[in-house]
C-alpha positions as CSV (number, residue, x, y, z in Angstrom):
1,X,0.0,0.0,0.0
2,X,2.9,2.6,1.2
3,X,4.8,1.6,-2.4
4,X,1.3,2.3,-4.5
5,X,1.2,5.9,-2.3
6,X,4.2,6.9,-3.1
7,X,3.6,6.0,-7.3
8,X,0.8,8.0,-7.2
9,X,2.5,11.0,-5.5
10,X,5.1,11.3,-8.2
11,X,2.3,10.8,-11.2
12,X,0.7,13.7,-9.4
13,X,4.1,15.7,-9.5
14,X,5.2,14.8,-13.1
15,X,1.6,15.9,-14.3
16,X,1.8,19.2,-12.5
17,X,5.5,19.5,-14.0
18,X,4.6,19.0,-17.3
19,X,1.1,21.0,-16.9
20,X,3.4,24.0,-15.8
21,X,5.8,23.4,-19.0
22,X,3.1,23.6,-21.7
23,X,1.4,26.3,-19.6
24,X,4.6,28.2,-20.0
25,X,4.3,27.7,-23.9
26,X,1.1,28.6,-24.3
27,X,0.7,31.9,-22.6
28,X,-0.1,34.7,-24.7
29,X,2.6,37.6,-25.5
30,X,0.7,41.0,-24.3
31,X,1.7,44.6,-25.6
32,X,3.4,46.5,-22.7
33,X,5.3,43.7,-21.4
34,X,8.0,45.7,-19.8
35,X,11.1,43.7,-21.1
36,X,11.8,43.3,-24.9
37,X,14.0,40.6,-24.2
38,X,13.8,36.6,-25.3
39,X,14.0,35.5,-28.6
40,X,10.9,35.4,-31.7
41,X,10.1,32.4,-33.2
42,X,12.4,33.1,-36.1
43,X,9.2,33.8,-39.0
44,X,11.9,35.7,-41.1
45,X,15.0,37.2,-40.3
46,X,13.4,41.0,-39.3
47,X,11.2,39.5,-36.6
48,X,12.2,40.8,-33.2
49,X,10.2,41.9,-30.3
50,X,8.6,45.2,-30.1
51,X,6.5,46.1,-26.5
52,X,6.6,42.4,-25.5
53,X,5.2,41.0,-28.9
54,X,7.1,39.6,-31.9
55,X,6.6,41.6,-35.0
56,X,8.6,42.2,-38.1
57,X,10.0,45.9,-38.3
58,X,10.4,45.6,-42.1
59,X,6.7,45.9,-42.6
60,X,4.7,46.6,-39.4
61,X,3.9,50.6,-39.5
62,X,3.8,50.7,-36.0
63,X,7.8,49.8,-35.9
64,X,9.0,49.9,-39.1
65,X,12.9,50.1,-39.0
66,X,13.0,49.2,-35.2
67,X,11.0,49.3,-31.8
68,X,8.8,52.2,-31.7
69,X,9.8,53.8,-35.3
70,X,5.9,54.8,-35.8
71,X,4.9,55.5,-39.8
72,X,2.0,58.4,-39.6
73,X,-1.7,56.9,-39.4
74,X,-2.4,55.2,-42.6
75,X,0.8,55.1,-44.4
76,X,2.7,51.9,-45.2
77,X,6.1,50.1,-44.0
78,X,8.3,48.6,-46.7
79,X,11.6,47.5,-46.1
80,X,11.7,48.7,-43.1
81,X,10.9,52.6,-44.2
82,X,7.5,54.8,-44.1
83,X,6.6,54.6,-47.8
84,X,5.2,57.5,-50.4
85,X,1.8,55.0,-50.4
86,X,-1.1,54.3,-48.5
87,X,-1.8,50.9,-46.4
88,X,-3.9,48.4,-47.5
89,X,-7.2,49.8,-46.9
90,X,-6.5,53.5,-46.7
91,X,-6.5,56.2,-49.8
92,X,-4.7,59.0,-50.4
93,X,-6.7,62.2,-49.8
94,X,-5.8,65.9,-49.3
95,X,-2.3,64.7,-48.4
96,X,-3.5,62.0,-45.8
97,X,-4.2,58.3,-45.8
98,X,-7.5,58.0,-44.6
99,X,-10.0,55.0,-44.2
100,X,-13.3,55.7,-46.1
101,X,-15.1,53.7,-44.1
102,X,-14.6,55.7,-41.1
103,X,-13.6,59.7,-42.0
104,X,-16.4,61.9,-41.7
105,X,-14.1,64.5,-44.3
106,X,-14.0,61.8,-47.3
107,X,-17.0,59.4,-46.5
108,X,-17.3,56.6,-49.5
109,X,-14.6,57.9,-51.1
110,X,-12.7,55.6,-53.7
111,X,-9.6,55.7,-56.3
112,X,-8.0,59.2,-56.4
113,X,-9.7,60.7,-54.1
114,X,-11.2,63.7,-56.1
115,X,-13.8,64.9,-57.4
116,X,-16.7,62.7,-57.6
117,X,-14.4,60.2,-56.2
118,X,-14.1,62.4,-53.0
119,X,-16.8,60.7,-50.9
120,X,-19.0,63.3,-48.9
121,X,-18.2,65.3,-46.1
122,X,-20.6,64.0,-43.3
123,X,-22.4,66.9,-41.0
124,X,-21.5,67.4,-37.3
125,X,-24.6,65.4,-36.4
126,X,-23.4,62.1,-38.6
127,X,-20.9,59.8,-38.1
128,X,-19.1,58.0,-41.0
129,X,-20.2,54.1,-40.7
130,X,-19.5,51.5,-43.3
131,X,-18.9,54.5,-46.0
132,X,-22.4,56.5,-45.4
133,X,-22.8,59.4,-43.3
134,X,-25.6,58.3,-41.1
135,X,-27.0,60.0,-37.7
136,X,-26.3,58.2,-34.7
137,X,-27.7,60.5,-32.3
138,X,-31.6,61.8,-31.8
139,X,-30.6,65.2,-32.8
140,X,-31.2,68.7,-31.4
141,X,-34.8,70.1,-32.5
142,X,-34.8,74.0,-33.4
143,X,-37.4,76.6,-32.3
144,X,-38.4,80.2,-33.7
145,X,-39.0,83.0,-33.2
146,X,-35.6,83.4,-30.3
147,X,-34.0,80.3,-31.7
148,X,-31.0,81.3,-29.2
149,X,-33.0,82.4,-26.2
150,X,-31.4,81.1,-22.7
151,X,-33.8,78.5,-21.4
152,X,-34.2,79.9,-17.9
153,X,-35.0,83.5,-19.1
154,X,-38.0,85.3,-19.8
155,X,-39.0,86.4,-23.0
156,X,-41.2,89.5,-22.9
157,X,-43.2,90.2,-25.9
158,X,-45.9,92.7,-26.9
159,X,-48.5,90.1,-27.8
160,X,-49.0,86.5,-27.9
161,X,-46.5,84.2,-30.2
162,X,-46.5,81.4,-32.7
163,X,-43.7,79.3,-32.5
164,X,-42.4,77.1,-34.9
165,X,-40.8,73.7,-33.5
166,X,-39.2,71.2,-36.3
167,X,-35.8,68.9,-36.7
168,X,-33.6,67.7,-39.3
169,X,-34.9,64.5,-39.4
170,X,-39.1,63.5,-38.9
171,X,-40.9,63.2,-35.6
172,X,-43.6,64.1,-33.6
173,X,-43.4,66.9,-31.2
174,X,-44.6,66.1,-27.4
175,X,-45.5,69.8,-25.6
176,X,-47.2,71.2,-22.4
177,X,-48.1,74.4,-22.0
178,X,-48.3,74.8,-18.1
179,X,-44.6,73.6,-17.4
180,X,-45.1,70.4,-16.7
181,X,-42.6,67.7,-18.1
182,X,-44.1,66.4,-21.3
183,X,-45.5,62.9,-21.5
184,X,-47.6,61.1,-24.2
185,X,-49.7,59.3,-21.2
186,X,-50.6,62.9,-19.8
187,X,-53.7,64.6,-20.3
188,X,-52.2,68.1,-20.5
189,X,-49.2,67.2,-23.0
190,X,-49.8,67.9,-26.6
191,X,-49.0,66.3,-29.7
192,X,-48.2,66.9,-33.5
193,X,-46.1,66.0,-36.0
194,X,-43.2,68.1,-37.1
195,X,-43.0,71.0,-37.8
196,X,-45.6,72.2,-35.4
197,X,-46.6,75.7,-34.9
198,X,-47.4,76.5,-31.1
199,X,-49.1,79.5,-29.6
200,X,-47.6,80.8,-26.3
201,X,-48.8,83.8,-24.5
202,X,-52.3,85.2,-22.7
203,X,-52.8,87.6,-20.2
204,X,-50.8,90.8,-19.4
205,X,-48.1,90.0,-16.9
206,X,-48.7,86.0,-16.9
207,X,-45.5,83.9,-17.6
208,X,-46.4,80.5,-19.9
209,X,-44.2,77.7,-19.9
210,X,-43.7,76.1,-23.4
211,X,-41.6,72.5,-22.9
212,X,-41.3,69.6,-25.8
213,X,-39.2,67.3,-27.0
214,X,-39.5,65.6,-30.1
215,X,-39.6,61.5,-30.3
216,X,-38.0,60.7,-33.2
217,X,-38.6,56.8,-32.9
218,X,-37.1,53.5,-34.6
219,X,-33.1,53.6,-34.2
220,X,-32.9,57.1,-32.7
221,X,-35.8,57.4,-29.9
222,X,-36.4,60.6,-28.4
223,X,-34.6,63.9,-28.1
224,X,-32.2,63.9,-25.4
225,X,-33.5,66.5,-23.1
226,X,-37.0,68.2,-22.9
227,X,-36.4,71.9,-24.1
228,X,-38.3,75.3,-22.8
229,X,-39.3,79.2,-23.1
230,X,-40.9,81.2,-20.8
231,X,-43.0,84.1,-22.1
232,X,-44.5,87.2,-21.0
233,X,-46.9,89.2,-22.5
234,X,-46.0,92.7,-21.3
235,X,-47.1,96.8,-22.5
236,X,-45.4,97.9,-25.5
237,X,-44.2,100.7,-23.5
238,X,-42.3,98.6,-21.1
239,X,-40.1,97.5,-23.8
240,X,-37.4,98.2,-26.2
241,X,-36.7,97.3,-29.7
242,X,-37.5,94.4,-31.0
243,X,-38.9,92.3,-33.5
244,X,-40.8,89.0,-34.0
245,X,-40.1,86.5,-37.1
246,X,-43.2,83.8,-37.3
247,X,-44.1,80.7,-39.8
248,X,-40.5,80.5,-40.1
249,X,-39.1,77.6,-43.2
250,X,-36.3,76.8,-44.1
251,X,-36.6,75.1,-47.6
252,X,-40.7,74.9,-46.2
253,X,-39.1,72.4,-43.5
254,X,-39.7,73.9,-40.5
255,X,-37.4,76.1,-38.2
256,X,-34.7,74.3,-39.4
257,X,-33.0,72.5,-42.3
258,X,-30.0,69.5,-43.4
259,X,-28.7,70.9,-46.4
260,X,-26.3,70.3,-48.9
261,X,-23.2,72.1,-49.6
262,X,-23.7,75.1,-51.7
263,X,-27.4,74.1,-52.9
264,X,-29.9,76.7,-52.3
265,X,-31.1,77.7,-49.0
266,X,-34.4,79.5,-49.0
267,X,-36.1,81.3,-45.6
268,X,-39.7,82.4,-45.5
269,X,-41.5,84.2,-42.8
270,X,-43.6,86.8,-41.3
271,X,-41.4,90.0,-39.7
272,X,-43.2,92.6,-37.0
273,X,-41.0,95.2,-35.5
274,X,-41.9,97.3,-32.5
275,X,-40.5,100.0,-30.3
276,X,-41.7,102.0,-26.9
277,X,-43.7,104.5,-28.4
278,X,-44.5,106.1,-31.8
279,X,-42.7,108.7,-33.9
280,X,-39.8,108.7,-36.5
281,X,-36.0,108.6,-34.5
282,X,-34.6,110.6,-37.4
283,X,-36.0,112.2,-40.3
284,X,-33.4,112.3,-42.4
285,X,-32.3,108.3,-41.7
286,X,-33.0,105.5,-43.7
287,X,-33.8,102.3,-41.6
288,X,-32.0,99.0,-43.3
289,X,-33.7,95.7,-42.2
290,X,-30.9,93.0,-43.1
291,X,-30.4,89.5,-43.0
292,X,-27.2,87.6,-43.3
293,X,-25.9,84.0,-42.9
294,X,-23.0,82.7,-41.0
295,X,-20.9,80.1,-38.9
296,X,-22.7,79.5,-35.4
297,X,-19.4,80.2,-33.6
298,X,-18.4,83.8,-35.7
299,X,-20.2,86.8,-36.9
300,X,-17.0,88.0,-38.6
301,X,-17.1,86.2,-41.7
302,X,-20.8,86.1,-42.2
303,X,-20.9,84.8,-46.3
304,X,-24.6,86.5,-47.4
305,X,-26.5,89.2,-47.1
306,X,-29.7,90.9,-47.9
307,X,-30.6,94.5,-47.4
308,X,-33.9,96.1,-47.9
309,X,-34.3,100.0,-46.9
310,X,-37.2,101.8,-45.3
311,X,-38.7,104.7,-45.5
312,X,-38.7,105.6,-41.8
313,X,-42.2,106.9,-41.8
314,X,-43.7,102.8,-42.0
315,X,-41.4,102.6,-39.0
316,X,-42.1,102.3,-35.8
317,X,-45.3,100.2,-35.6
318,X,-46.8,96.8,-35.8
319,X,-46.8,96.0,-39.5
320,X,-46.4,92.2,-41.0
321,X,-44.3,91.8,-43.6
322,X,-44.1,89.1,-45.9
323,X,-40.1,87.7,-46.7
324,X,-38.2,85.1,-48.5
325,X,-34.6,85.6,-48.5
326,X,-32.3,82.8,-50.9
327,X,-28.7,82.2,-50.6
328,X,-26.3,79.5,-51.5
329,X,-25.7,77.0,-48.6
330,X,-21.3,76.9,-48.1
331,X,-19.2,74.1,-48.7
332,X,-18.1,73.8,-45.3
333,X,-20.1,71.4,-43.3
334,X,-21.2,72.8,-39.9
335,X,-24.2,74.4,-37.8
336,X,-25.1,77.6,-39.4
337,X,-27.3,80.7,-37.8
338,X,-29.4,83.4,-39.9
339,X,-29.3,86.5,-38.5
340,X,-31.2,89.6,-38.3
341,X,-30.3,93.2,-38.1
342,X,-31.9,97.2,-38.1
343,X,-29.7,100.0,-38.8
344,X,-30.6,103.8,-38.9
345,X,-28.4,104.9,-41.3
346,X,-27.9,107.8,-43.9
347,X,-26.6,105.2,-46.6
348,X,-27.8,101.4,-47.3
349,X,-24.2,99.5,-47.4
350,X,-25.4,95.5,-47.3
351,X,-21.8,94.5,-46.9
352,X,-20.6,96.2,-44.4
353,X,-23.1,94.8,-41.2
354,X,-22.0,92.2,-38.7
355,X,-23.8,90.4,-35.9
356,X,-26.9,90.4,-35.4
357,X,-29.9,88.0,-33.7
358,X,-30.5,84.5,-34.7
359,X,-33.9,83.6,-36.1
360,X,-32.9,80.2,-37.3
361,X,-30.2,77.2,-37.6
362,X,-29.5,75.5,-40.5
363,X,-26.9,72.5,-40.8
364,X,-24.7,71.8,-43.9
365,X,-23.8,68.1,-44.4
């Protein structure tokens, strides 16, 4: 019995032995081992280890040449050298080797790169999956009039106001009108589809709460946060300046647009000015109502503009005034703002006016 024991103790021994040998073998090389050293199963005659794995510095654009001789992104290793060419995979485009599965800059693009080989440029709102530019994201819905308002301010207006609530993409807007969170289950939310026009305001002095969202469905769901304005209706003569845009389009889309790059963008609405009190500021100025376009983040480099001069006896008041305004969309994808501007002046001069209010946002894929 003692002899069989001690057989079985040293199977148990040699098994463990052997189990630790092939273990040994078998475990995987990981990157950011912290020695390089021990040798690479000898593949070719480059191979050598690089971060704790084996690789072949005469091709491997990661260490082509030696350990941690980096090609830039995209670009090839041949004979141990960064070459003039793209990988396997990428093209060459503006300079860069890019995958066209992936770059938002040269989505789909194929061959040289140019021209109608160039892809498309997705928007900031799309990715670049698989070669399309496709929305990943339940995007931002866009209001007007007061498109830019802060959220947590009130808006004080003369009279009542139709607002104009739309997206990029389809959907049905959810709304309240007495601040409460909307909800489709709730007897006081509200519901139409995009783009909905909204009334807000009632009695002198009384705040209204206007908050939606808009459920896009499918893929995307709903908007990510439930959006608001607070309105006042308030006397004229507790006011300043100011003006109200309603029924606004933007290619008859809503309060907002996806565009191409430089097709036409065309905006439609209903202007009304006011001011404190009534009388002409300056008999000999001309007023100039003007509308430009520009990037969201300057007013510097707005890229259109349209003028239209007054006589200054039609202003001050309450009139409604029909307008369509057309300009080419840019080439430069991005989040665009029209903006809106008065001047008394003693000379129309379109080009020269900066800034003004945003009365809509427009994107450009």
């Amino acid at each position: 019995m003692k002899k069989t024991a001690i057989h079985r103790g040293a199977s148990t021994l040699a098994i463990a032995a052997l189990a630790a040998v092939f273990g040994a073998c078998s475990a995987p090389l990981r990157d950011g081992d912290s020695s390089d050293a021990g040798p690479c199963p000898m593949t070719t005659a480059t191979t050598t280890r690089c971060s704790g794995s084996c690789t072949d510095t005469q091709t491997d654009p990661r260490h082509c040449g030696g350990c941690g001789r980096a090609c830039r992104p995209g670009f090839a290793c041949a004979a141990g050298a960064c070459a003039n060419q793209c990988a396997t995979g990428f093209l060459s485009c503006g300079g860069e080797c890019i995958d066209p599965q992936t770059e938002a800059r040269f989505c789909g693009a194929s061959l040289d790169c140019m021209g109608a080989n160039a892809g498309r440029v997705c928007s900031r709102v799309e990715q670049c999956v698989g070669g399309l530019c496709a929305i990943f994201e339940a995007p931002r819905s866009e209001i007007s009039p007061f498109p830019d308002a802060v959220e947590t301010s009130v808006l004080s207006v003369p009279r009542p106001v139709r607002f104009t609530i739309g997206s990029i993409l389809s959907g049905r807007v959810y709304y309240t009108l007495d601040g409460t969170e909307p909800r489709p289950d709730a007897p006081t939310t509200r519901t139409d589809l995009a783009p909905v026009i909204v009334p807000v305001g009632g009695s002198e002095g009384v705040t209204v709460t206007l908050r939606w969202y808009v459920e896009y469905g499918g893929f995307y769901g709903r908007e990510p946060t439930t959006r608001q304005r607070l309105v006042r209706v308030s006397q004229p003569s507790q006011l300043g300046f100011g003006a109200i845009f309603e029924g606004l389009t933007l290619n008859g889309s809503g309060a907002t647009a996806l565009v191409e790059p430089g097709s036409t963008v065309t905006v439609r609405f209903t202007g009304q000015e006011w001011r404190p009190s009534p009388g002409q500021p300056c008999v000999t100025c001309a007023l100039t109502r003007w509308f430009a376009a520009d990037l969201t983040d300057t007013t510097s480099g707005q890229f259109a503009r349209s003028c239209f001069e007054l006589r200054t006896a039609a202003w001050p008041g309450e009139e409604n005034s029909e307008y369509e305004y057309r300009f080419p969309a840019p080439m430069t994808r991005g989040r665009y703002a029209v903006r809106y501007g008065t001047t008394l002046d003693f000379a129309t001069n379109c080009g020269r006016y900066r800034g003004g209010a945003p009365i809509a946002f427009f994107y450009v894929r």
